[in-house]
Legacy VTK file of the C-alpha trace (Angstrom):
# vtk DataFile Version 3.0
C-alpha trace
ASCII
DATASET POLYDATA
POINTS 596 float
-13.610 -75.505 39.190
-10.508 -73.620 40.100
-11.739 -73.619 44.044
-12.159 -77.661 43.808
-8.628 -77.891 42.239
-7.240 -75.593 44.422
-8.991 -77.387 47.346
-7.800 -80.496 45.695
-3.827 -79.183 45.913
-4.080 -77.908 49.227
-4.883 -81.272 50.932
-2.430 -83.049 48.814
0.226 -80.266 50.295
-0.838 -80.977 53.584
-0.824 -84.757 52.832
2.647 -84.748 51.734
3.876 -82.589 54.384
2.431 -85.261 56.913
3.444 -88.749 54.841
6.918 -87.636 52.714
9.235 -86.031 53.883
10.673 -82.575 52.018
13.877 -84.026 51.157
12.375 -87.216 49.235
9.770 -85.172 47.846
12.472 -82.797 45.899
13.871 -85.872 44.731
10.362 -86.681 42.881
10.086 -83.311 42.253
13.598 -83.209 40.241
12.690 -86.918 38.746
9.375 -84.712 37.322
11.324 -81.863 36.138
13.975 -84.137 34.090
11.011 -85.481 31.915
9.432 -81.992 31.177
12.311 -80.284 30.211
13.305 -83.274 28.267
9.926 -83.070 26.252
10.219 -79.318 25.848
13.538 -79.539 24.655
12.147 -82.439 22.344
9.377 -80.472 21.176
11.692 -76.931 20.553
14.112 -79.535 18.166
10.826 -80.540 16.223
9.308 -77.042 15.725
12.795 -75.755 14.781
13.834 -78.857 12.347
10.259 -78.750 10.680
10.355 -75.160 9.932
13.541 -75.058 8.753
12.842 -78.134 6.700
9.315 -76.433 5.254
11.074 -73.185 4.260
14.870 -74.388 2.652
13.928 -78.025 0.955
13.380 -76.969 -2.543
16.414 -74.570 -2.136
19.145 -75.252 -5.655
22.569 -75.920 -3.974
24.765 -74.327 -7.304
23.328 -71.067 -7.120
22.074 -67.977 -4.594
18.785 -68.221 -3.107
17.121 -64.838 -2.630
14.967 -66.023 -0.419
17.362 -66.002 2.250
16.907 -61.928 2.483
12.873 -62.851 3.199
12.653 -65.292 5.494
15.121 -63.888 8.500
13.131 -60.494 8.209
9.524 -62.464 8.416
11.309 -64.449 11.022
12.021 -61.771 13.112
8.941 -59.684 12.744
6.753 -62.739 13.177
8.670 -63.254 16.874
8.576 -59.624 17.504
4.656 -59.378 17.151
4.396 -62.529 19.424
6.193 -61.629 21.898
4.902 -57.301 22.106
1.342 -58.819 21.377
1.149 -62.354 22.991
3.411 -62.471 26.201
3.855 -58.703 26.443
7.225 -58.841 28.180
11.211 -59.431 27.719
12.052 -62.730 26.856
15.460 -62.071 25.459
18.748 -62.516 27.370
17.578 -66.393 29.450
20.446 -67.382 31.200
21.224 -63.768 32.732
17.599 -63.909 33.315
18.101 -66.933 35.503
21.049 -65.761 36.900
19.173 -62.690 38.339
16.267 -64.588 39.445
18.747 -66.863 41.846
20.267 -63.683 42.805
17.326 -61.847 43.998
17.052 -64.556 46.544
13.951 -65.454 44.936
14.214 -67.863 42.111
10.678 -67.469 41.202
10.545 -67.139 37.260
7.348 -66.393 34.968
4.959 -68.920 34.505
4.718 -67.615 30.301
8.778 -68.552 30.199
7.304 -72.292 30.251
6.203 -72.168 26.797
6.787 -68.608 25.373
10.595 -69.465 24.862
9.877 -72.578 23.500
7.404 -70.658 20.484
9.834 -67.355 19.518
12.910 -69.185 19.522
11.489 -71.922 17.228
10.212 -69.420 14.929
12.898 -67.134 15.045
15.428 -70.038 14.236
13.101 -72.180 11.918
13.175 -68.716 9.829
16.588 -68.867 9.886
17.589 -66.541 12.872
21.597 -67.154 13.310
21.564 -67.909 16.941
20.800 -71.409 19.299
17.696 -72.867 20.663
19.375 -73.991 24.241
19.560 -70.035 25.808
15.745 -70.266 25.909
15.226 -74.043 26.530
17.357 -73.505 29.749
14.818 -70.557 30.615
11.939 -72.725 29.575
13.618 -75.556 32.092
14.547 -73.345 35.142
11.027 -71.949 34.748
9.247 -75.413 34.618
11.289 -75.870 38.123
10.902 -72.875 39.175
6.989 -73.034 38.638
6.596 -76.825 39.452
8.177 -75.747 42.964
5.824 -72.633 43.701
2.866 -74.597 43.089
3.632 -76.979 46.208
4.651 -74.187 48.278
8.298 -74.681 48.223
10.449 -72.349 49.857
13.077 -70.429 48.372
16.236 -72.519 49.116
14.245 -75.559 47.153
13.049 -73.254 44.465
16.787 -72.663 43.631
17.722 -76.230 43.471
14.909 -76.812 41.231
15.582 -73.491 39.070
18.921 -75.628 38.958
17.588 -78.748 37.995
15.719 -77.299 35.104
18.362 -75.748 33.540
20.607 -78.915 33.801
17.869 -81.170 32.347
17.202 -78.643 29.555
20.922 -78.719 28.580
20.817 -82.872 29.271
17.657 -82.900 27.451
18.367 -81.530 24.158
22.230 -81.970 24.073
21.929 -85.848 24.977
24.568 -84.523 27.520
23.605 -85.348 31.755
26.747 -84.883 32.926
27.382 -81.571 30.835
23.833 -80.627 32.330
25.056 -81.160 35.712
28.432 -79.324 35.710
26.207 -76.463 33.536
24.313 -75.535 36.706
27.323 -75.620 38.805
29.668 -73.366 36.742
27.474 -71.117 35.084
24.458 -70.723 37.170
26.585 -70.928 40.358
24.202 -73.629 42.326
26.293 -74.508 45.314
27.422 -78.295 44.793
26.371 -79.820 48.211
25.504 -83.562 48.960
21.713 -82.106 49.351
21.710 -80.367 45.630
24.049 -82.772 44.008
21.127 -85.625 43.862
18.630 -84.066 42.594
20.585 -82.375 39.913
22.284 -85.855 38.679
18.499 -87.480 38.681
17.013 -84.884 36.632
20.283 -84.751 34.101
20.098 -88.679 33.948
16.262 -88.696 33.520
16.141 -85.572 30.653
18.478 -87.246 28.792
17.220 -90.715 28.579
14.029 -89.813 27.731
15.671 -87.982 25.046
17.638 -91.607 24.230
14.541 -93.431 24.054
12.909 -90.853 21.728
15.584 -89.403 19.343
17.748 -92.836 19.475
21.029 -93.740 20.961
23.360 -91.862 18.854
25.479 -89.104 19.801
23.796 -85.235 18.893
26.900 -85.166 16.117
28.106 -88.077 14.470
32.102 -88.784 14.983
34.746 -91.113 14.408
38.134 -90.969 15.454
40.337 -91.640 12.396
43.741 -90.436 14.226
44.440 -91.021 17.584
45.632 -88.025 19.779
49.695 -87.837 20.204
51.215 -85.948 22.485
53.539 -84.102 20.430
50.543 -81.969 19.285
49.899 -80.632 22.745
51.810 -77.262 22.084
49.622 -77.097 18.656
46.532 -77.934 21.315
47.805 -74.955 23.758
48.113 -72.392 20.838
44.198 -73.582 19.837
43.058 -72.739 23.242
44.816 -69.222 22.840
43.092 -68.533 19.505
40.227 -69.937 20.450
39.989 -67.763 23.714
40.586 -63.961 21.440
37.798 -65.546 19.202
35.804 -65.955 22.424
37.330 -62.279 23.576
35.808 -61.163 19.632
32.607 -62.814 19.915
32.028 -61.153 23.748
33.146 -57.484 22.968
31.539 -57.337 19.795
27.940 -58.880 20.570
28.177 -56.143 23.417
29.051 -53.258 21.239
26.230 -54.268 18.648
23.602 -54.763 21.096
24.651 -51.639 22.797
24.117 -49.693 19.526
20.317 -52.072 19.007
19.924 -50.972 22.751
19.766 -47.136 21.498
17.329 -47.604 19.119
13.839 -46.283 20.399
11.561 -48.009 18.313
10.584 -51.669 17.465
10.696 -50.952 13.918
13.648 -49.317 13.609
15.051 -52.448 15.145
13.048 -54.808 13.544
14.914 -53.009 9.887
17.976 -52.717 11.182
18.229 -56.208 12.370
16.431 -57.686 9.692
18.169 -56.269 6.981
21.731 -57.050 8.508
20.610 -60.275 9.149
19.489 -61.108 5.456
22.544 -59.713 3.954
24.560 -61.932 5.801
22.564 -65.082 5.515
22.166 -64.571 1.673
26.401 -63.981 1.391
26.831 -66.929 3.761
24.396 -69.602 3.820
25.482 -71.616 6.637
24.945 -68.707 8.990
21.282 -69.739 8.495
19.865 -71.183 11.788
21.892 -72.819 14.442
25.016 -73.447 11.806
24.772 -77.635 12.752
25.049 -78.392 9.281
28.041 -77.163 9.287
29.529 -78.514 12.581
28.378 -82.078 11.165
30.332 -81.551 7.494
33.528 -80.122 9.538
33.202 -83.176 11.597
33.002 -85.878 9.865
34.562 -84.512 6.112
37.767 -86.201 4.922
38.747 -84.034 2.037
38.298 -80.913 0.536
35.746 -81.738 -2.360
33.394 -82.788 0.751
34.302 -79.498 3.141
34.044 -77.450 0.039
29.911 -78.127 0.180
29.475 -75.508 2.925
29.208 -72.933 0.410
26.802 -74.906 -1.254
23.637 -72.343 -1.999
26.001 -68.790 -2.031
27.382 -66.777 -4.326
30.983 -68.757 -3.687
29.943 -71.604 -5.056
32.162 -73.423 -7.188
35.069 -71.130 -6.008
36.603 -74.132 -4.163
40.630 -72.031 -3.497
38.301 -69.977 -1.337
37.686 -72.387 1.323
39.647 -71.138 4.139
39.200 -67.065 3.106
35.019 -68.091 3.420
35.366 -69.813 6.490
37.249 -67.176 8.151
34.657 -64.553 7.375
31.745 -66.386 9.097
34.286 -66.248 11.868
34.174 -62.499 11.614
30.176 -62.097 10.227
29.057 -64.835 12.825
28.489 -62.581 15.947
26.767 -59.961 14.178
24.456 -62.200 12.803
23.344 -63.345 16.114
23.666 -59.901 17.353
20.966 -58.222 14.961
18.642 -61.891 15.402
18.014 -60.745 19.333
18.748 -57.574 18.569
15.941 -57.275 16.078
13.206 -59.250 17.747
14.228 -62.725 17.650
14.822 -64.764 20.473
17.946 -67.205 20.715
20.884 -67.809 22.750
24.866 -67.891 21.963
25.474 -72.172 23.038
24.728 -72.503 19.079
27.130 -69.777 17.744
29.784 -70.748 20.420
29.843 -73.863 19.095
29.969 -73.594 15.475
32.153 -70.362 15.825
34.651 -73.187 17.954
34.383 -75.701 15.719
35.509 -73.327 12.086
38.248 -72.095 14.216
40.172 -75.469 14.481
39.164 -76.229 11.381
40.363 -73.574 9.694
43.667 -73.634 12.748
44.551 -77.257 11.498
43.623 -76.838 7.896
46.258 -74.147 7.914
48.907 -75.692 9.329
48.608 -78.804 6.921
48.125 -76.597 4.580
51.729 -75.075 4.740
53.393 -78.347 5.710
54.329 -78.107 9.057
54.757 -80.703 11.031
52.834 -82.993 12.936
50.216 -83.293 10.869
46.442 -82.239 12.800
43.936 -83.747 11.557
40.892 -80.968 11.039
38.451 -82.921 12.330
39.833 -83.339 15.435
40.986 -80.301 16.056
37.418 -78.898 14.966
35.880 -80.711 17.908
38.852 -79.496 20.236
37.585 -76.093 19.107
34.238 -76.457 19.885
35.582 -76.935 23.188
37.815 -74.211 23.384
35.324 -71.326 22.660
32.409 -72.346 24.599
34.837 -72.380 27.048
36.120 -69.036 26.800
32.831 -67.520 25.820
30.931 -69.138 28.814
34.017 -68.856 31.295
32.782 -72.841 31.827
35.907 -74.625 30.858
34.477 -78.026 32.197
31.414 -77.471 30.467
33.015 -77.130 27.144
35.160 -80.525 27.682
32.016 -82.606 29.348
29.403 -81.271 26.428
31.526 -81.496 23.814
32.881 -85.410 24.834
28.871 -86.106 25.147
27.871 -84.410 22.109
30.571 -86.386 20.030
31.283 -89.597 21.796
34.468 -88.301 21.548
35.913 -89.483 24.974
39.500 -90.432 23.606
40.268 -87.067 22.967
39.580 -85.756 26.658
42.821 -84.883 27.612
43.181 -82.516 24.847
39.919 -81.351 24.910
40.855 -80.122 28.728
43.989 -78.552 27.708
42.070 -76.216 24.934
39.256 -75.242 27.494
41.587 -74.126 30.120
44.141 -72.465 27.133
40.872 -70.483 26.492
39.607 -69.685 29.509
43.085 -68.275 30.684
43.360 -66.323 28.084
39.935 -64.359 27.724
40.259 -64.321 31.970
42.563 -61.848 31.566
40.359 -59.305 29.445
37.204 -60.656 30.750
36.580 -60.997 34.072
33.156 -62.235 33.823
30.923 -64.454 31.289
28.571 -62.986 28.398
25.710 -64.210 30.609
26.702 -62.438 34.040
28.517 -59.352 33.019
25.294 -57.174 33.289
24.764 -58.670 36.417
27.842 -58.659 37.680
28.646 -54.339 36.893
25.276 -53.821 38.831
26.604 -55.749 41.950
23.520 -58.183 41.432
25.473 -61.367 40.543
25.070 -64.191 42.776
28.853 -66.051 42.924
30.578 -69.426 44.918
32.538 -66.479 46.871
31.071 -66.824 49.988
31.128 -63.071 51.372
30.381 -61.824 47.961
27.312 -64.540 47.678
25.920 -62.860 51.024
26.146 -59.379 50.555
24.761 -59.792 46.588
21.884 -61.302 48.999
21.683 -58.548 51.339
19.667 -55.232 50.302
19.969 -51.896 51.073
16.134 -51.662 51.799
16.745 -54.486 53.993
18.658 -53.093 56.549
17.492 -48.911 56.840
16.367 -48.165 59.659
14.172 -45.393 60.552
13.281 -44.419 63.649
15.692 -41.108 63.907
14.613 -38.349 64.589
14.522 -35.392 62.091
15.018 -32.103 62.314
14.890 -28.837 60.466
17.879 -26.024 60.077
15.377 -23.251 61.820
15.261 -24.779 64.793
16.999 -23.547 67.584
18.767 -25.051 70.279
16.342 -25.322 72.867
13.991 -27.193 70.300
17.062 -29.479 69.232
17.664 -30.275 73.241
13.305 -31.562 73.439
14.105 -33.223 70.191
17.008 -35.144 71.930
14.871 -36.317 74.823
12.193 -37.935 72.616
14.829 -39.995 70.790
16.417 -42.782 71.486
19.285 -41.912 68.844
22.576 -39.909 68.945
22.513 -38.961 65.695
19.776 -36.662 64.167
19.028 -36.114 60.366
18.103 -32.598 59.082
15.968 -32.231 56.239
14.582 -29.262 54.615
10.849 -28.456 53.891
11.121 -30.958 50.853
12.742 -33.974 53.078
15.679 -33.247 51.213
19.277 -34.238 53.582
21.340 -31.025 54.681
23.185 -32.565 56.925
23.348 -34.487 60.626
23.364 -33.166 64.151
25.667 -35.752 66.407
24.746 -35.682 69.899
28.854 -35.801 70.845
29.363 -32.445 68.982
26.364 -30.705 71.164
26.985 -32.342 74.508
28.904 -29.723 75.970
26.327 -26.902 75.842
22.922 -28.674 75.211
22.227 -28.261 79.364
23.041 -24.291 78.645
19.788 -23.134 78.845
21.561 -19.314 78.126
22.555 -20.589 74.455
19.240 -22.014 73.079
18.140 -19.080 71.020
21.734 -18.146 69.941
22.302 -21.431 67.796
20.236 -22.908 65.552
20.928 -26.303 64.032
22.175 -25.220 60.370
25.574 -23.964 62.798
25.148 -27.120 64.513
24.855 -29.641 61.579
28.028 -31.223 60.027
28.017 -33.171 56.841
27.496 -36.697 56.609
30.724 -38.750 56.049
29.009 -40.189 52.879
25.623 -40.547 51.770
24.505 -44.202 50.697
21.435 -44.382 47.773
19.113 -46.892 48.297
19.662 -48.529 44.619
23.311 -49.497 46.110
24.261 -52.875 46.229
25.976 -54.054 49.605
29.030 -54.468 48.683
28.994 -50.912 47.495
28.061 -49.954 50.416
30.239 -52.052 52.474
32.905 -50.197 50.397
31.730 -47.164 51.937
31.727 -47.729 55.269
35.618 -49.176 54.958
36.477 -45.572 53.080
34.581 -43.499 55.716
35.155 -45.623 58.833
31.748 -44.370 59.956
29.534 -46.555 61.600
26.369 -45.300 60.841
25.264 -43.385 57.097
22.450 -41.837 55.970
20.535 -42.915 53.083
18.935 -40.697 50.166
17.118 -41.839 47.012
17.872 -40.567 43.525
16.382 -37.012 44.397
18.470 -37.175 47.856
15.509 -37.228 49.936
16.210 -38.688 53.025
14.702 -42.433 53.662
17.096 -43.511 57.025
20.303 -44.838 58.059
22.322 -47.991 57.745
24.584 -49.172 60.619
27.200 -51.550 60.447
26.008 -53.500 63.336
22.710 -53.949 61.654
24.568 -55.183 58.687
26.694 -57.597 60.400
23.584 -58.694 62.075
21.955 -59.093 59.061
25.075 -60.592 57.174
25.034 -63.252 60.079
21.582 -64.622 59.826
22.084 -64.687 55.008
24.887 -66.628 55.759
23.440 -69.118 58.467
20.165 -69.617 56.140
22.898 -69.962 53.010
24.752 -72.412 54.159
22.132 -74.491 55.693
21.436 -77.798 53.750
LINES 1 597
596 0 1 2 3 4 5 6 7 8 9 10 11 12 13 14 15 16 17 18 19 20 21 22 23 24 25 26 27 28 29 30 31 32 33 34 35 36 37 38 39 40 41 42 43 44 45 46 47 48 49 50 51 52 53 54 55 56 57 58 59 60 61 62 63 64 65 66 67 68 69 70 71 72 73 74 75 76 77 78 79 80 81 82 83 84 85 86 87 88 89 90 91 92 93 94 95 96 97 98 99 100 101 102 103 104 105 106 107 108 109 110 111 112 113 114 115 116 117 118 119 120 121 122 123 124 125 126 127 128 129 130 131 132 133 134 135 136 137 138 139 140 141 142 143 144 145 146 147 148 149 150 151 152 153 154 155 156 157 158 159 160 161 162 163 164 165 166 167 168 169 170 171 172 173 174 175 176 177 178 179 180 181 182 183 184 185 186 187 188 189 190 191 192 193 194 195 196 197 198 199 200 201 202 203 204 205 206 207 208 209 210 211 212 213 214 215 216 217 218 219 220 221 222 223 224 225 226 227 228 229 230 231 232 233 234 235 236 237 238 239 240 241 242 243 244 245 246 247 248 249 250 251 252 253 254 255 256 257 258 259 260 261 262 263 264 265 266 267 268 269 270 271 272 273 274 275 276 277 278 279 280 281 282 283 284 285 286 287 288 289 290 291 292 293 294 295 296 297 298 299 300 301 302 303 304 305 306 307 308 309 310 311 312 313 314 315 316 317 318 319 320 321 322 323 324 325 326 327 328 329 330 331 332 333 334 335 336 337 338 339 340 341 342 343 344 345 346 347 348 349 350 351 352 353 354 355 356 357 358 359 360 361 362 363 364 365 366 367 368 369 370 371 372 373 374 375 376 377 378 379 380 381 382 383 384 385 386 387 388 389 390 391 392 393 394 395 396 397 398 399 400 401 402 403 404 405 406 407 408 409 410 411 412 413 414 415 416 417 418 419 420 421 422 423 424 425 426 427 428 429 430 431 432 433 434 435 436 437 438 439 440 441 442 443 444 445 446 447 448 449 450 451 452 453 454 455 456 457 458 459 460 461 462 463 464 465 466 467 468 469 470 471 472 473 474 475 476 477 478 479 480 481 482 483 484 485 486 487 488 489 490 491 492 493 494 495 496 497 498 499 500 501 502 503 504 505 506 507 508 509 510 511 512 513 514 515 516 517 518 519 520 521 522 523 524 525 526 527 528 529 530 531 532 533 534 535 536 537 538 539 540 541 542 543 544 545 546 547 548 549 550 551 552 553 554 555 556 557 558 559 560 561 562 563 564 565 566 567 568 569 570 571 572 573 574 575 576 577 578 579 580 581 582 583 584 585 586 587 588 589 590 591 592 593 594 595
């Protein structure tokens, strides 16, 4: 059966190559991945909602429910064994996943992402895991591109764009959001935005997202009316927003690093699994909205007019009742919120930071307006508004995706007449966490092992470029014994002027350059008076073959050498790099990079 099917796809291959032509066929091709991702993001919503539904109905609003210290912990473990015993590999981390899939060159991601996402995250987050289902939904989209592609035999240029297109019709699909999908792939994953990707990319945004229209209804993801129209003699009040909005987003980044640097040290899946679990359940059963994605919340922020109705987010905790404590509870989900979703991956779960960006965004202009009213100053902000303008501000900051934040938020709200100051907050935010953070949560790790694939051209290249690539090998070695006279019949039989020398274990001593011996190498008096450890000068630098290019490129500006030897980890010599094989190579990434 799998020969006739694979018979089968072969001569539809060839058919297509012979009847469509490519570029039509990657606009089917996106048209195909718009309606899967849209389902999968459809399905992830369902799984999620009916868990979470199953587990917290019969939960008394007045009082603490201790089963919010069980059900993060089963959570958890219940994603942990699936993943170590079902799919057997790391699932965590999505978007920096895809990012270093697109910058391997490659874009070829695992055929399990399609659905194993789709399961932990769902269970993980239906047990009340505090992080967001989109993280994985964009992996489970780039990998239903990514797969769709390989199996008709796309190349790797296509693969990309369709890598692309299932991320933006994951984030269109479940977010009701095309053109946040769109600008997504462009800011975040870095997809070049030529007149050959931009189609493709707007078809399967448009198509994810009405499918999810036609199933889930016309309304907006969260429900919002504009009670006060925007003035503009709250823009300084808007600017200072962005600002706090982008430290939050600073907070959020640093800390989630530090936790899951201190998760990272832990050896064993239980003693992650406890750790995680048990920080997780505290915090849930203190604060009850940090249960699941938080979009409970986000709605109540969003739509309350007073405070008897925002007072029902501590509805189910131990500060119920205590209504004076509003603010002082809202503020320390602020500060509990990241390790919540730090010890929910940490742990075992599976989930992604779009969820906690946004809720984090939206309590910090609530809690920013509600202040200022508050104490009387003047104009009044209303808290709803400026909750959404939040949500803005530190998805921008957290994300470094300031048009992602105003286009997603805008969709997710309907809330189009507050653009302008929705723009102002992202770009507040982004300015300000720019300047301690240099990179997004998603492409730091990637970007401090030189493996992050950017819009800088010469950076894009060399990030392309590897080491292994460009070594070449044919010089030949030689040993510090040997004399001259065997150095001189070593000379003839090469090609090179340069000549490694290696020890017994092929470890590198040092070189020989022909230009340094030329003057007595034809003195046949002097061949068994030198030997080549006299002879041999150290190389100007050595290069490891782990480097990235621009590392090395680095090196060959400090050394002004034009050719360098290159060791592994043990300094065993593998061959040399040259700069005109670089530049050679350099010239032929960037012709097959920019061609459309």
């Amino acid at each position: 059966m799998a020969f006739e099917d694979r018979s089968w796809l072969q001569r539809f291959i060839i058919w297509r190559e012979n009847h469509v032509k490519e570029k039509q066929f990657i606009l089917i091709l996106s048209f195909l991945v718009g309606i899967f991702t849209a389902l999968a993001a459809l399905l992830l919503k369902l799984l999620i909602h009916w868990i979470q539904a199953f587990l917290t109905n019969n939960f008394n609003v007045t009082e603490a429910n201790y089963l919010y210290l069980v059900y993060p912990v089963v959570g958890i473990f219940l994603t942990g064994l699936f993943v170590r015993y079902v799919v057997k590999d790391d699932i965590s981390h999505g978007v920096t996943k895809i990012l270093y899939a697109i910058s391997r060159r490659q874009s070829r991601i695992k055929r399990h992402n399609i659905w194993s996402s789709i399961m932990a995250s769902s269970i993980t987050i239906g047990f009340g895991g505090s992080v967001g289902a989109e993280a994985p939904i964009v992996l489970t989209g780039s990998a239903i591109g990514s797969n769709l592609g390989r199996l008709f035999k796309m190349e790797h240029r296509t693969l990309m764009l369709l890598v692309g297109c299932g991320a933006a019709g994951a984030v269109a699909g479940i977010f009701k959001a095309p053109i946040a999908g769109l600008v997504f792939t462009l800011e975040v994953l870095m997809i070049d935005l030529t007149m050959s990707s931009l189609l493709p990319l707007l078809i399967t945004s448009v198509t994810a997202a009405t499918l999810s229209y036609i199933v889930s209804g016309q309304e907006a993801m969260f429900k919002f009316h504009l009670d006060q129209a925007f003035e503009l003699e709250r823009i300084p009040y808007v600017i200072v927003l962005g600002i706090f909005c982008g430290l939050i987003s600073l907070y959020f980044t640093r800390a989630m690093n530090w936790t899951e640097g201190i998760f990272g040290k832990l050896d064993k899946p239980y003693k992650k699994l406890m750790t995680g679990g048990v920080m997780l359940s505290i915090l849930i059963f203190l604060f009850p909205p940090l249960y699941g994605e938080g979009y409970n919340t986000i709605e109540l922020l969003l739509n309350g007019t007073c405070n008897a109705e925002w007072n029902t987010v501590m509805n189910n905790s131990l500060f119920y009742g205590h209504d004076r404590m509003l603010l002082i509870y809202l503020s320390l989900i602020i500060l509990t919120k990241v390790f919540a979703s730090s010890a929910t991956n940490g742990g075992g779960g599976c989930g992604g930071i779009f969820a906690p960006s946004l809720y984090l965004g939206c309590i910090a202009g609530f809690i920013f307006s509600h202040l200022s009213n508050e104490f009387g100053m003047t104009p009044f902000l209303p808290e709803k508004n400026f909750a959404l303008m939040g949500m803005a501000g530190v998805m921008s900051g957290v994300m470094h995706a300031p048009l992602t934040g105003v286009f997603l938020i805008a969709e997710l709200t309907g809330g189009y007449d507050l653009f302008l100051p929705l723009m102002i907050v992202s770009v507040s935010s982004y300015l300000t966490i720019i300047v301690f953070e240099p990179h997004s949560i998603y492409s730091m790790r990637l970007a401090k092992k030189g493996e992050l694939l950017t819009h800088h051209k010469d950076k894009a290249v060399l990030t392309l470029m590897k080491v292994e690539n460009v070594v070449e090998t044919d010089f030949v070695k030689v040993s510090p014994e040997m004399d001259l006279g065997e150095l001189v019949k070593a000379i003839s039989a090469s090609r090179r002027n340069i000549f490694p020398v290696v020890d017994k274990d092929n470890r590198l001593l040092g070189i020989v350059l022909l230009d340094d011996i030329r003057n007595i190498m034809f003195r046949q008096e002097l061949y068994h008076r030198f030997t080549v450890s006299k002879l041999m000068t150290s190389a100007p630098a050595r290069l490891l073959i782990t480097d990235s290019m621009e590392q090395v490129m680095r090196t060959f500006d400090d050394t002004k050498a034009w050719n360098l030897p290159v060791v592994d980890k043990r300094g065993e010599y593998i061959g040399f790099v040259s700069k005109s094989k670089i530049f050679n190579s350099y010239r032929n990434v960037l012709v097959h990079l920019s061609d459309e």
